[in-house]
TORDO-505599 format. One record per residue: residue number from 0; residue in one letter; y, z, x of N, C-alpha, C, CB in turn. Coordinates in steps of 0.1 Angstrom, whole numbers, plus 5000, padded with zeros to 4 digits. Glycine has a CB too. Layout:
residues N
seq=NUM | type=a | n.Y=Y | n.Z=Z | n.X=X | ca.Y=Y | ca.Z=Z | ca.X=X | c.Y=Y | c.Z=Z | c.X=X | cb.Y=Y | cb.Z=Z | cb.X=X
...
//
This chain:
residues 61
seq=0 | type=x | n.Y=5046 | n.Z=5179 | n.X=4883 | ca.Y=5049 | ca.Z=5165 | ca.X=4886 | c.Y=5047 | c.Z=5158 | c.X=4873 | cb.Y=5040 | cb.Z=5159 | cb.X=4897
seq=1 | type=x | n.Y=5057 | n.Z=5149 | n.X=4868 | ca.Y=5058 | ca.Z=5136 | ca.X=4859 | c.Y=5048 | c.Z=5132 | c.X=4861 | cb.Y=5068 | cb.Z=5125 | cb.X=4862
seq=2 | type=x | n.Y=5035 | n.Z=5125 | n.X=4848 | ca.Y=5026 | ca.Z=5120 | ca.X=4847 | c.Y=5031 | c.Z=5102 | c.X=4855 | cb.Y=5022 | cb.Z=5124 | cb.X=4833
seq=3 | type=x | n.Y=5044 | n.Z=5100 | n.X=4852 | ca.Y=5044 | ca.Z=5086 | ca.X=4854 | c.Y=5051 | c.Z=5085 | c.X=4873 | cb.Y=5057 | cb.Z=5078 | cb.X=4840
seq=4 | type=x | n.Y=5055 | n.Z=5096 | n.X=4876 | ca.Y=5056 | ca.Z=5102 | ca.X=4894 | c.Y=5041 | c.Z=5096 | c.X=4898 | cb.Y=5056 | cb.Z=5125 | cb.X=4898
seq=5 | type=x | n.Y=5033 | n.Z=5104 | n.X=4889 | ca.Y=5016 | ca.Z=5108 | ca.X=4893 | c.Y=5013 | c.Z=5097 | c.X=4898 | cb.Y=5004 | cb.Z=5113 | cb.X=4881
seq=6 | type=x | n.Y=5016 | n.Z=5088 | n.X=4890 | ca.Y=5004 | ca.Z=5075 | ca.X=4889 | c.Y=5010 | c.Z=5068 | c.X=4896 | cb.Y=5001 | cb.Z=5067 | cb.X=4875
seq=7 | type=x | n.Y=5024 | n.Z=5063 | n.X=4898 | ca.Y=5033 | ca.Z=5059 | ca.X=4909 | c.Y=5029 | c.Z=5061 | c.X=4924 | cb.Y=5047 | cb.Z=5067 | cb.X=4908
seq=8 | type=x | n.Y=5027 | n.Z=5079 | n.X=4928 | ca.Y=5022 | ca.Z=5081 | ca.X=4938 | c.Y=5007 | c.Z=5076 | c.X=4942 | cb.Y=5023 | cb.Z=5091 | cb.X=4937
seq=9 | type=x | n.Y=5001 | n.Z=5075 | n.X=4932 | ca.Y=4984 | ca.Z=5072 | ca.X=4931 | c.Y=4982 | c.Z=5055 | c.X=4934 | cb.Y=4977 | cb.Z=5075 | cb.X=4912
seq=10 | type=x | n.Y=4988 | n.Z=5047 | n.X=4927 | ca.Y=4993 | ca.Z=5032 | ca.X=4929 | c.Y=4994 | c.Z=5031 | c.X=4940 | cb.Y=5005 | cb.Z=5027 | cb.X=4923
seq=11 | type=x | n.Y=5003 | n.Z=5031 | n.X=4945 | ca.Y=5011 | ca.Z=5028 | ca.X=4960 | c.Y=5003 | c.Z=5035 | c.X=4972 | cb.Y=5028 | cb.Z=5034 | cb.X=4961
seq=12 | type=x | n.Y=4994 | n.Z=5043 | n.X=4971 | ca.Y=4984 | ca.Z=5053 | ca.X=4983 | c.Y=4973 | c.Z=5042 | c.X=4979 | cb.Y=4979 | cb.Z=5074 | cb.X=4978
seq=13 | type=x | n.Y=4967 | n.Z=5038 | n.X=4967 | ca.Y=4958 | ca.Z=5030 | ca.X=4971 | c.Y=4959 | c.Z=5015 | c.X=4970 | cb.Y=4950 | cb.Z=5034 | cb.X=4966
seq=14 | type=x | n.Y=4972 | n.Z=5013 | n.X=4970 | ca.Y=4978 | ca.Z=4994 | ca.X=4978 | c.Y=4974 | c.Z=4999 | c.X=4994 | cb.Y=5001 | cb.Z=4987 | cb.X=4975
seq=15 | type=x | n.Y=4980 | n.Z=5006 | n.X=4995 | ca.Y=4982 | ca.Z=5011 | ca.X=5009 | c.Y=4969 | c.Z=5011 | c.X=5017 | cb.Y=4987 | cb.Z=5026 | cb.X=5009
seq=16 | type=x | n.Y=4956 | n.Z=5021 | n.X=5013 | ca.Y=4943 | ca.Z=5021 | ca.X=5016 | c.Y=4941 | c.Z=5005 | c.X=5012 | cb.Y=4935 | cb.Z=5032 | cb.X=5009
seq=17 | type=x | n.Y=4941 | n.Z=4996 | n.X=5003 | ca.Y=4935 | ca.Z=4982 | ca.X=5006 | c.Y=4936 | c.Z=4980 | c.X=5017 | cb.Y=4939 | cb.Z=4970 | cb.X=5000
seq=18 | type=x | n.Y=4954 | n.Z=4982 | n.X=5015 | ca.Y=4955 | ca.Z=4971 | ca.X=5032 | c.Y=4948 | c.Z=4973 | c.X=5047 | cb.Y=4972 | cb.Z=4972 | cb.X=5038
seq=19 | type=x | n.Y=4951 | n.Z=4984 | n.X=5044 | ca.Y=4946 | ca.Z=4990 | ca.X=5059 | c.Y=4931 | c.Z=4988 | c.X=5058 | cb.Y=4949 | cb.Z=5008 | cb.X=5062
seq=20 | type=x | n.Y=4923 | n.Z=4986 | n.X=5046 | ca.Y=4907 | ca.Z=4978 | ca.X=5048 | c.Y=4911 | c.Z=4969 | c.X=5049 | cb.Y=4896 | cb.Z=4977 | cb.X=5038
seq=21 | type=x | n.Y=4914 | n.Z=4961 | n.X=5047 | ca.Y=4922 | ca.Z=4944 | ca.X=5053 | c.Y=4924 | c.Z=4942 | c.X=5063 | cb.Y=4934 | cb.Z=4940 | cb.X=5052
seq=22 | type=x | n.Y=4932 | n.Z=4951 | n.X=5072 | ca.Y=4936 | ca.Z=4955 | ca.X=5088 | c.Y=4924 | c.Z=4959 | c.X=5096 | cb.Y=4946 | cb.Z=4969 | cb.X=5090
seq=23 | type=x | n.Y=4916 | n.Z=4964 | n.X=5092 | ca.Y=4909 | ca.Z=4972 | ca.X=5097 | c.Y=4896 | c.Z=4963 | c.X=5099 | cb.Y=4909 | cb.Z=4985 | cb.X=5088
seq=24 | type=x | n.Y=4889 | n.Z=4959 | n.X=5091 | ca.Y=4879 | ca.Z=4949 | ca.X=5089 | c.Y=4884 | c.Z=4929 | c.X=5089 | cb.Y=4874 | cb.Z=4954 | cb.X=5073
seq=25 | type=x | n.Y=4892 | n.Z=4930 | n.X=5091 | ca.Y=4896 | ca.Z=4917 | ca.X=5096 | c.Y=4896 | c.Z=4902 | c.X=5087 | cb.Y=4887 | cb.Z=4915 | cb.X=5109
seq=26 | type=x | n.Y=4900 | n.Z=4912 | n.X=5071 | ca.Y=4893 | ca.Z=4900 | ca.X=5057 | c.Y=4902 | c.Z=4892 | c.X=5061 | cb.Y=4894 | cb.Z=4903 | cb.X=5038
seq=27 | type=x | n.Y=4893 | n.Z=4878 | n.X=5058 | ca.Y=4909 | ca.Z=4864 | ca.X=5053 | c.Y=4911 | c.Z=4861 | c.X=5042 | cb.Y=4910 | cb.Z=4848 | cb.X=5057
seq=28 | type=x | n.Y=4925 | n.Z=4860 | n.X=5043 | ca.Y=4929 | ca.Z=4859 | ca.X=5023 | c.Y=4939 | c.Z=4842 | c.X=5029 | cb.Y=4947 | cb.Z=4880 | cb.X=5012
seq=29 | type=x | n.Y=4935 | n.Z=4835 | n.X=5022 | ca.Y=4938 | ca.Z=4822 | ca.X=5020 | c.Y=4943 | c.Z=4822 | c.X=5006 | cb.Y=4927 | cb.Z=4812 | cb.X=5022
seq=30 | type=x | n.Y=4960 | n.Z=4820 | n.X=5005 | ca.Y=4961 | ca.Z=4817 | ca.X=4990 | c.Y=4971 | c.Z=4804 | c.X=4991 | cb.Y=4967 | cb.Z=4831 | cb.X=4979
seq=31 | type=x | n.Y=4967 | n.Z=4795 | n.X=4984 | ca.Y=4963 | ca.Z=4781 | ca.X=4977 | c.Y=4970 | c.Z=4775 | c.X=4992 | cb.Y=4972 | cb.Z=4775 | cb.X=4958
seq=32 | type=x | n.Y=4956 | n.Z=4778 | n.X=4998 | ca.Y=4957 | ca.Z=4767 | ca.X=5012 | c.Y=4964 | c.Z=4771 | c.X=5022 | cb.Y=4963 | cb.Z=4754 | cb.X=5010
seq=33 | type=x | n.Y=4969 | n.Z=4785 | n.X=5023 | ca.Y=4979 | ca.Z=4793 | ca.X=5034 | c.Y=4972 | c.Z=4805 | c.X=5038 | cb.Y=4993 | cb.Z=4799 | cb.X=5026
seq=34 | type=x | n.Y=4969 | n.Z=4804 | n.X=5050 | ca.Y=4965 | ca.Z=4819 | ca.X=5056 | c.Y=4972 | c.Z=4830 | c.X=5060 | cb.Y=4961 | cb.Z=4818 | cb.X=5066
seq=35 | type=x | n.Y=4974 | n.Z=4844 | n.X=5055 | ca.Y=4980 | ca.Z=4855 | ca.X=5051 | c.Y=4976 | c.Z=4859 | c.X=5063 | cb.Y=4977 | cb.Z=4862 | cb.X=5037
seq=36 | type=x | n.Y=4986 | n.Z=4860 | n.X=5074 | ca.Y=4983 | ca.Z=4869 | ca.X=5090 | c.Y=4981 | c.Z=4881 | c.X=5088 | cb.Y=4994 | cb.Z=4870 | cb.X=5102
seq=37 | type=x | n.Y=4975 | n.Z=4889 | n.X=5095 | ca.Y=4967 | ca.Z=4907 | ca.X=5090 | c.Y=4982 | c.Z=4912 | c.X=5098 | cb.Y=4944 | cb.Z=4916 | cb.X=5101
seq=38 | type=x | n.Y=4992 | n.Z=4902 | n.X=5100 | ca.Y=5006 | ca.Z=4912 | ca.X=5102 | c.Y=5012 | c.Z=4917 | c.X=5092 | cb.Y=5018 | cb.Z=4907 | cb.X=5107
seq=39 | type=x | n.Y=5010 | n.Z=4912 | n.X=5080 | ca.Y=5016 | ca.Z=4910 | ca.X=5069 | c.Y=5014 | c.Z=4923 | c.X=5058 | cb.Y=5011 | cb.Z=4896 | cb.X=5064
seq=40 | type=x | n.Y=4993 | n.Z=4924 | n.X=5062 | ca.Y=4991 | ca.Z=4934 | ca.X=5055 | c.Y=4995 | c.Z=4950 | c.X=5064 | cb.Y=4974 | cb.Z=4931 | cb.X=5050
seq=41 | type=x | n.Y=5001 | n.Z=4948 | n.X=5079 | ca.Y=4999 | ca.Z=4962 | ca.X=5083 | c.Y=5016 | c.Z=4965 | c.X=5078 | cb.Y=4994 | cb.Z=4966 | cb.X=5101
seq=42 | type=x | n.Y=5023 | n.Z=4953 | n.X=5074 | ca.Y=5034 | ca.Z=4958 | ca.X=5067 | c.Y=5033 | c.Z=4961 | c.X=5051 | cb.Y=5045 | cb.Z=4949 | cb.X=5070
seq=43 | type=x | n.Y=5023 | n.Z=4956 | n.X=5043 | ca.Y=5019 | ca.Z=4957 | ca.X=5031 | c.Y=5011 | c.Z=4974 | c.X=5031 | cb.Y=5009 | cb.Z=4943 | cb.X=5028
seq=44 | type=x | n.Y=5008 | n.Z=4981 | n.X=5046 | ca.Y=5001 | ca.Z=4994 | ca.X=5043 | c.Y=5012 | c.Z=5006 | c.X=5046 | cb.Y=4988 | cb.Z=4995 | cb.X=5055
seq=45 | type=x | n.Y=5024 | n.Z=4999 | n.X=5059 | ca.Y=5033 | ca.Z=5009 | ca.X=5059 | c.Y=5043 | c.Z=5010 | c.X=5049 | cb.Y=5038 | cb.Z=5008 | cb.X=5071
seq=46 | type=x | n.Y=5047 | n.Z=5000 | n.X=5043 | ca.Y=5054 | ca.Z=5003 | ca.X=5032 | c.Y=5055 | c.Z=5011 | c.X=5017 | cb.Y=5056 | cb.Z=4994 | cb.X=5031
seq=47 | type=x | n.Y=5045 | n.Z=5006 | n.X=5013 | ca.Y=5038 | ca.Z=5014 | ca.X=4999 | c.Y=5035 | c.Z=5029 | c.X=5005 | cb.Y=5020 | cb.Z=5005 | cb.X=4993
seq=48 | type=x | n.Y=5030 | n.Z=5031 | n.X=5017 | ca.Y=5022 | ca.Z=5043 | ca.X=5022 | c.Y=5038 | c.Z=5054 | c.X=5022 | cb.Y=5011 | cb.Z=5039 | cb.X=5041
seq=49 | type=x | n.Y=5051 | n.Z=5046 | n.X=5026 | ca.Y=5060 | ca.Z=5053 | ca.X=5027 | c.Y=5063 | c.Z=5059 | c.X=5016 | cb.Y=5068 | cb.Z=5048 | cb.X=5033
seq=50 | type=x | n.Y=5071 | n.Z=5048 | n.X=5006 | ca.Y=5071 | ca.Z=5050 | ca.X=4990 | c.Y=5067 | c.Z=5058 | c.X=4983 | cb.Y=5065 | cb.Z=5043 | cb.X=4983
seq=51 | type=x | n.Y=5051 | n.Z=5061 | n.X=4988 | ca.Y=5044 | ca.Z=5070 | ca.X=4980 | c.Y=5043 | c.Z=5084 | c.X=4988 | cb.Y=5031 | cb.Z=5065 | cb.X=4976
seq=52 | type=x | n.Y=5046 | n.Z=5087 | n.X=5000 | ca.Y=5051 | ca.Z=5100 | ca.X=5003 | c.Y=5063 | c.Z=5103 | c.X=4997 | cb.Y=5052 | cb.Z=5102 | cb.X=5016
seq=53 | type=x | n.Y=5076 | n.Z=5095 | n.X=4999 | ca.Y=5086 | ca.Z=5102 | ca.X=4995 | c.Y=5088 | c.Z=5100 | c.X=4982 | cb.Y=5097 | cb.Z=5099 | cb.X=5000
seq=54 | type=x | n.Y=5080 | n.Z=5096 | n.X=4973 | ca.Y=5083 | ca.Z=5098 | ca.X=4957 | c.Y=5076 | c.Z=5112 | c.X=4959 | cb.Y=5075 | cb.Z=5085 | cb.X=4944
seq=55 | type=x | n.Y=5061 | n.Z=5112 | n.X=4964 | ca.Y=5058 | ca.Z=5126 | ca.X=4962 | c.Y=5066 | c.Z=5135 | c.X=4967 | cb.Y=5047 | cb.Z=5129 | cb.X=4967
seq=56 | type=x | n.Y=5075 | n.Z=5138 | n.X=4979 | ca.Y=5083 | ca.Z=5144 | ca.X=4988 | c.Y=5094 | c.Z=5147 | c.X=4972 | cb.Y=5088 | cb.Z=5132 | cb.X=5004
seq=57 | type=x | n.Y=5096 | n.Z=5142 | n.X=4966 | ca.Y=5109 | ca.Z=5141 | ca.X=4958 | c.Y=5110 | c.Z=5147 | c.X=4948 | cb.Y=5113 | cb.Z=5130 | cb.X=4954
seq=58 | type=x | n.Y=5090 | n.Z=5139 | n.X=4942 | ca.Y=5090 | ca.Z=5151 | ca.X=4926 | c.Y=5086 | c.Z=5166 | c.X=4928 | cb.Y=5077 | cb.Z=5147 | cb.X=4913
seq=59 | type=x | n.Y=5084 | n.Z=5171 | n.X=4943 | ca.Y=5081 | ca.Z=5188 | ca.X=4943 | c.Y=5096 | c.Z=5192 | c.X=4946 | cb.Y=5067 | cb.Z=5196 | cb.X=4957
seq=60 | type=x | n.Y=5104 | n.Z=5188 | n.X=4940 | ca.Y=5118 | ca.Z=5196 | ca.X=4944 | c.Y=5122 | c.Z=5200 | c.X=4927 | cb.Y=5133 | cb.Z=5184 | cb.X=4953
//
């Protein structure tokens, strides 16, 4: 695997794990006076989490 795959895959698995501590533990993120619904982060966990399987899925071919 591409060192720059590597770290791609490594990035995006652990955006992924924030969120889902986000989801999971019920943090509030207020940014500048707006409250960020925990809908937002379980689409901020499935997305990156996908990303980073199929980049990995891609560079073992």
């Amino acid at each position: 695997m591409k060192p720059f795959t590597t770290l791609t895959c490594v990035l995006l698995a652990l955006i992924s794990v924030l969120q889902l501590s986000r989801v999971l533990l019920a943090w509030d993120v207020v940014v500048n006076g707006v409250a960020i619904p925990l809908w937002a982060s379980v689409l901020a966990t499935i997305i990156p989490a996908v990303l980073s399987v199929m980049t990995w899925r891609e560079s073992r071919r």
